[in-house]
C-alpha positions as CSV (number, residue, x, y, z in Angstrom):
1,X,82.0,99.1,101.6
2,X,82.4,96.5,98.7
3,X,85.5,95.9,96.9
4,X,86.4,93.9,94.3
5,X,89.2,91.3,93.8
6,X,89.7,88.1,92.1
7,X,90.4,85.0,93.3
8,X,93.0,82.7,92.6
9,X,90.3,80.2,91.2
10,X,89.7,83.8,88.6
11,X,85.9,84.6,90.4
12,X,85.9,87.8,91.6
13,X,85.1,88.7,95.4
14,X,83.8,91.5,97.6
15,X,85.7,92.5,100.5
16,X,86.2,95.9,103.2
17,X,88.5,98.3,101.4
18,X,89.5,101.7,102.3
19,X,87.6,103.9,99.7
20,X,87.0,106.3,102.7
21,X,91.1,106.5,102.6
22,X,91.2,106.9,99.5
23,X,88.1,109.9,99.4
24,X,90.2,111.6,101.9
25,X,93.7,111.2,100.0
26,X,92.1,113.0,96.7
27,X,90.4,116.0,98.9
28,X,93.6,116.8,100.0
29,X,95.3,117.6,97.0
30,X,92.2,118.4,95.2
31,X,93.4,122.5,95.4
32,X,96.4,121.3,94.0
33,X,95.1,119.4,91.2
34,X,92.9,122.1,89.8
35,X,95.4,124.2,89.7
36,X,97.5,121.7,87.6
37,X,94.7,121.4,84.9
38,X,94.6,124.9,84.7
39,X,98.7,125.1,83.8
40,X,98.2,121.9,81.4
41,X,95.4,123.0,80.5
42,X,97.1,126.3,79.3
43,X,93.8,128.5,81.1
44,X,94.9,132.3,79.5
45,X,94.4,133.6,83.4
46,X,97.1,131.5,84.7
47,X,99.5,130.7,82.3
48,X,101.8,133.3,84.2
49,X,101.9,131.7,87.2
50,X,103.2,128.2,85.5
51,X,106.7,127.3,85.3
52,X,107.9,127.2,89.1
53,X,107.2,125.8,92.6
54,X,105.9,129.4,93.9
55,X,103.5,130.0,91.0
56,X,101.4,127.3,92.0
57,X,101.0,128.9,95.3
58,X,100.2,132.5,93.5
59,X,97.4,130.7,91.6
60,X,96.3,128.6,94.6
61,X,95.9,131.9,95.8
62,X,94.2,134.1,93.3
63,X,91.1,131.4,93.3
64,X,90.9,131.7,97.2
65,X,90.7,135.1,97.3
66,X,88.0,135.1,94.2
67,X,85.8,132.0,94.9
68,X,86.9,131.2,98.2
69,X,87.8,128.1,99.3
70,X,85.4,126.2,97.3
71,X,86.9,127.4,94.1
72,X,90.2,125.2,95.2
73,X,88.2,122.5,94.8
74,X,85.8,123.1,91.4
75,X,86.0,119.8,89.8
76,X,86.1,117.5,92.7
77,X,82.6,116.1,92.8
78,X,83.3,114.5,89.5
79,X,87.2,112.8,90.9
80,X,84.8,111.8,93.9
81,X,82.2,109.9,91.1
82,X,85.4,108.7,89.1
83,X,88.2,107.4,91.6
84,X,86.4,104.5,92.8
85,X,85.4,102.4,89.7
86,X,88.7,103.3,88.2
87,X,90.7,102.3,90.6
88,X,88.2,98.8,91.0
89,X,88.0,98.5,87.4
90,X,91.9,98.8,87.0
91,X,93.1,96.3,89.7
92,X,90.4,93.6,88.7
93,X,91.6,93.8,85.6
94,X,95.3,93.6,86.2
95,X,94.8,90.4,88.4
96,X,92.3,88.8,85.5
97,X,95.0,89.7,83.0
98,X,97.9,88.3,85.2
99,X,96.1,85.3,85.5
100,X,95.6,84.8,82.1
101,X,99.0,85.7,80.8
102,X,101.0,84.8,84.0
103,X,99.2,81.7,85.1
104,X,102.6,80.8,87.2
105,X,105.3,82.2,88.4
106,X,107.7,80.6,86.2
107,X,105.7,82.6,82.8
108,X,106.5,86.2,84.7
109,X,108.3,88.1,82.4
110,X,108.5,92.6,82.4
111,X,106.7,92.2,78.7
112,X,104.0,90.7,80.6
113,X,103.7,92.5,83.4
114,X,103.6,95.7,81.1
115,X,101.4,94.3,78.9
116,X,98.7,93.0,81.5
117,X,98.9,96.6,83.7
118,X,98.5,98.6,80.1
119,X,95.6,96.3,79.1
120,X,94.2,97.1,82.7
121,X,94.8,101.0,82.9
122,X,93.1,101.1,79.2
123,X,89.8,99.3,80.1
124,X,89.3,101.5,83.3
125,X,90.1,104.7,81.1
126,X,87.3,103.5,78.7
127,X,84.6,103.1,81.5
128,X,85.2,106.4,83.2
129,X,86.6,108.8,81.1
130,X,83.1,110.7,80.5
131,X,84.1,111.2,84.1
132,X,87.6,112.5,83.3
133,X,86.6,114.8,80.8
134,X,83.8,116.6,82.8
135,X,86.2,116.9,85.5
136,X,89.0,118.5,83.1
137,X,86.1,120.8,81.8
138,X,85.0,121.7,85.2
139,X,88.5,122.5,86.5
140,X,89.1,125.0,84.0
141,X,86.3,126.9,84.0
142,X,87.2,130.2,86.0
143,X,84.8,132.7,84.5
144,X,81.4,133.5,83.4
145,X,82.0,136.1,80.1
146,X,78.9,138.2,79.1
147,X,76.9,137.3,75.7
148,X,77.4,141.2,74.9
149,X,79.7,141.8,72.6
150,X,80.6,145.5,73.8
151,X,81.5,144.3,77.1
152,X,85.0,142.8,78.3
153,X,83.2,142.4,82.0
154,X,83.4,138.9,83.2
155,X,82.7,137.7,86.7
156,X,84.1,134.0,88.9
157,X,82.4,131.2,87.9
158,X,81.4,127.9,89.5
159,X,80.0,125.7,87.2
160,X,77.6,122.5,88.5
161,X,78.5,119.1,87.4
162,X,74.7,119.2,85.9
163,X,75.1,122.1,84.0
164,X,79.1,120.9,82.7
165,X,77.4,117.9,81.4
166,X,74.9,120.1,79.6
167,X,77.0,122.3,78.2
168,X,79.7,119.7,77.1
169,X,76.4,117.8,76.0
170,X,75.0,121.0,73.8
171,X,78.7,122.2,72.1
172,X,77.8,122.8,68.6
173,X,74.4,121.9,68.2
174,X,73.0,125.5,67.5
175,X,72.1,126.1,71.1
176,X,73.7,128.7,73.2
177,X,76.2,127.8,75.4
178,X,74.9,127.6,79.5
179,X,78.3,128.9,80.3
180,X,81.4,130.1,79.0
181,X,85.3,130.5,79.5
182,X,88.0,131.6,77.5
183,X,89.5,128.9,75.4
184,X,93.2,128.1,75.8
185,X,95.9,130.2,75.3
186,X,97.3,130.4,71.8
187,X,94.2,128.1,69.9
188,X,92.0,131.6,70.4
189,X,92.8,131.4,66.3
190,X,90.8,128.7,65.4
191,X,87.7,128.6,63.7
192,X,84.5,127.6,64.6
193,X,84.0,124.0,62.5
194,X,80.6,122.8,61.1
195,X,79.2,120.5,64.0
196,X,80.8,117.0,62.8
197,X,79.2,113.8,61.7
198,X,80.1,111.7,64.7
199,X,78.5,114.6,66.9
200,X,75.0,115.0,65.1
201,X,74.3,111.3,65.4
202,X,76.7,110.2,68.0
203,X,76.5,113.4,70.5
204,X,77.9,110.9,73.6
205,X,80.8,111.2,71.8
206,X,81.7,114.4,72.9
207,X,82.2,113.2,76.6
208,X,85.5,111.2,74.8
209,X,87.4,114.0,73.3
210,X,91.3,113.4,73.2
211,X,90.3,109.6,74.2
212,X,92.8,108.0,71.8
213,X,95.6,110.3,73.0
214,X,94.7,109.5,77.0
215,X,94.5,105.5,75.7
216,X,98.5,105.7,74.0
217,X,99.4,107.8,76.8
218,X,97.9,105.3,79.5
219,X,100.1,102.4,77.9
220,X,103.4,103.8,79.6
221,X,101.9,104.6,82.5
222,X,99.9,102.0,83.6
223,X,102.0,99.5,81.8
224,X,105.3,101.4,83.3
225,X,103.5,101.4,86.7
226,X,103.0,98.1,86.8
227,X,106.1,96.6,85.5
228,X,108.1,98.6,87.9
229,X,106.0,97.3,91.0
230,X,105.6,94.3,89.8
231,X,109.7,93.9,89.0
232,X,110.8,95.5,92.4
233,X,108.4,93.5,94.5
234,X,110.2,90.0,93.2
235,X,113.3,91.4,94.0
236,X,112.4,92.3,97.2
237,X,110.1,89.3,98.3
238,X,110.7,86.9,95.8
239,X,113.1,84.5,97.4
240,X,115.1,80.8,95.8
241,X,113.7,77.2,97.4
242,X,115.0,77.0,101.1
243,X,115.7,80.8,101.2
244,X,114.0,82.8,104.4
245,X,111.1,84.4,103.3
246,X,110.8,88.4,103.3
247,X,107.3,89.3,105.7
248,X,105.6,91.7,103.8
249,X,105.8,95.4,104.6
250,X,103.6,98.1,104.7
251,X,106.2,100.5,104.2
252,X,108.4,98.6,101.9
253,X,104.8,98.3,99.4
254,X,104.4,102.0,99.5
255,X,107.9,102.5,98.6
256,X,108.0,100.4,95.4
257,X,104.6,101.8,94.9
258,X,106.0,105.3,95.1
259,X,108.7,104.7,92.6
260,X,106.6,103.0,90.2
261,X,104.5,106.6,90.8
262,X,107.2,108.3,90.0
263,X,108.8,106.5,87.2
264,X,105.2,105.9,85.4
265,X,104.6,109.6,85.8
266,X,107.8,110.7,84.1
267,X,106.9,108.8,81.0
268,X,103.9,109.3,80.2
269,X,103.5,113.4,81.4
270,X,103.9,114.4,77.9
271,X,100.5,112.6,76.5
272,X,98.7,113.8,79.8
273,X,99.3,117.6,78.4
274,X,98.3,116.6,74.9
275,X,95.1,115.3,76.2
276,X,94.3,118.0,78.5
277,X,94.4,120.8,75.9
278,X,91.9,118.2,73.5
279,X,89.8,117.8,76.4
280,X,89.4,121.5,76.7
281,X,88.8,122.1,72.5
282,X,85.6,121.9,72.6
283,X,85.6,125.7,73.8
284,X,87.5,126.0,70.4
285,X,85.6,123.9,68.4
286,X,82.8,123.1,69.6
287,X,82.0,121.2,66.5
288,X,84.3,119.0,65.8
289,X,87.9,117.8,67.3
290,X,90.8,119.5,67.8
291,X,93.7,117.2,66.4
292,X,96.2,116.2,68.5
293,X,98.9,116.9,65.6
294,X,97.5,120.2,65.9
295,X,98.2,120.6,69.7
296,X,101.6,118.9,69.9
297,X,102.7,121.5,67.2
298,X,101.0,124.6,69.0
299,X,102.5,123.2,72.6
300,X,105.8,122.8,71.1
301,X,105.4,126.6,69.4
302,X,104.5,128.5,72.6
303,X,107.2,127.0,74.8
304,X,109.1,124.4,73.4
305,X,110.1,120.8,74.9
306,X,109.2,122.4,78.4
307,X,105.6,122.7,77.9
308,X,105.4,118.8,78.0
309,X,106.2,119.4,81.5
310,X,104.1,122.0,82.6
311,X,103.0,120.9,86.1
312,X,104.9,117.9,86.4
313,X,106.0,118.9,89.5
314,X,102.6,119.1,91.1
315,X,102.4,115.3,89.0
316,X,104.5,114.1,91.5
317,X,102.7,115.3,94.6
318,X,99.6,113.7,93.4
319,X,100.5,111.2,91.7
320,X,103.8,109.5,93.9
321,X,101.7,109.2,97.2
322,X,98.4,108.1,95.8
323,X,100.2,105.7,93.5
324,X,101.7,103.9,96.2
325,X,98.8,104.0,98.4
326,X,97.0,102.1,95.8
327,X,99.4,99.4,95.8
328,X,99.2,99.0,99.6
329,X,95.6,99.3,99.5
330,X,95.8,96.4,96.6
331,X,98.0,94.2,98.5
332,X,96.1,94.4,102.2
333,X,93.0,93.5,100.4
334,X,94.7,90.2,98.7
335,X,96.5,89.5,101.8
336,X,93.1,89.5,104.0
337,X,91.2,87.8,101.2
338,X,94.0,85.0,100.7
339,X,94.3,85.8,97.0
């Protein structure tokens, strides 16, 4: 299978990588991560099980026992569609961005090294996030609530990826929704909005809600993420003229990778909530935006500074591994390809 890299001479290359690794990796933590967007998320149904290590678990459970296993991993088909031209899209653009602002060694400084891994996490985010959002949207969908009025009855509900785009696709146009779910906890106030401008004549706009807050909230991470690898792996294999050279490590690249995982996480969790509740608003509003003035005030209303963090802890279970598999990954392929 192809992957991408660039060359030292800047033309970019295929090569064997291990998407299959990396397929495998996200499957495995897929139950944990829809059970994350549903805490972040703030999903009405589940908001009592947030806040501790064992309420993950709970949830984890209440989904098995309604929509079996499957349910554990609503959402996944569109992380499957999304991971690999992010992740491609992200490294190719680091290393064309190191090579344009770190031609040599000697012009590697931490502003540049943030600089070139923000400029690189934002341009993936850009190409995929459609992806993102239908994923978000798919992962908090739980259930399917009747169109009559004088009934409370609702049943489990898996959406398709067909019908998410649909729906997401149709939000405030007049037509009636193809599915439903109750909007987050707390923003059940809000009124329905006029359908907006940018969504009559623009409607492929509605696949980017809460992009600007996931692009300032990708600038610490990917820039953080970067920076940190990039700093620690000097130190560790960086060595003075006439020094014995350091033979790279398989497990000593995870390692910086995890703690760049970690540290990048930290940083930018707080944006990562923000945009999770806008990526859910259009069951608020289906015509327009929700603000994210709006959500950082409501967030901060309900639960204070901790429901910045909501989650955070299954973050790190994602996020520390696969971060620092994605280094590895980036340096095998650069060390078979000679780049």
């Amino acid at each position: 299978m192809p992957f991408t890299a660039t060359s030292k001479a800047g033309t970019t290359l295929f090569a064997p990588d291990l998407q299959a690794e990396s397929r495998d990796a996200k499957t495995a933590i897929a139950p944990l991560d829809r059970v994350k967007i549903l805490f972040q998320a703030s999903n009405p149904e589940f908001q009592k099980y947030s806040g501790s290590w064992t309420g993950m678990f709970r949830a984890a459970r209440v989904i098995q026992k309604e929509s079996g296993f499957r349910g554990l991993l609503q959402g996944h088909s569109a992380t499957l569609l999304r991971v690999f031209p992010y992740a491609a899209i992200k490294f190719v653009a680091y290393d064309q961005l190191h090579n344009l602002l770190m031609p040599t060694r000697e012009r590697e400084t931490s502003l540049r090294r943030f600089v070139a891994g923000a400029g690189a996490g934002a341009t993936s985010v850009l190409f995929t996030y459609p992806l993102e959002l239908v994923r978000v949207r798919l992962a908090y969908q739980t259930r399917e609530t009747t169109t009559d009025p004088s009934s409370s009855s609702s049943k489990p509900f898996r959406p398709s990826l067909r019908r998410a785009i649909q729906t997401i696709y149709r939000e405030g146009d007049g037509l009636r929704a193809l599915s439903t779910s109750p909007p987050p906890a707390r923003l059940t106030t809000a009124q329905a909005a006029p359908q907006s401008f940018l969504f009559t004549h623009f409607p492929v706009l509605k696949f980017y809600r809460g992009f600007i807050v996931t692009l300032i909230g990708i600038i610490p991470y990917a820039g953080t993420s970067f920076l940190v690898y990039g700093s620690l792996r000097s130190l560790v294999y960086d060595r003075p003229p006439g020094a014995p050279k350091v033979k790279r490590s398989a497990p000593v690249d995870l390692s910086l990778g995890a703690l760049a995982g970690l540290i990048s996480q930290t940083v930018s969790y707080p944006f990562e909530i923000v945009r999770r509740r806008m990526q859910v608003g259009g069951l608020v509003r289906p015509g327009g935006w929700v603000g994210w003035r709006e959500t950082v005030v409501d967030i901060w209303k309900t639960r204070g500074f901790r429901g910045f963090y909501v989650g955070l802890s299954i973050g790190y279970v994602k996020v520390v591994p696969m971060t620092a598999i994605s280094y590895m990954v980036w340096e095998w392929s650069k060390g078979v390809l000679g780049v």
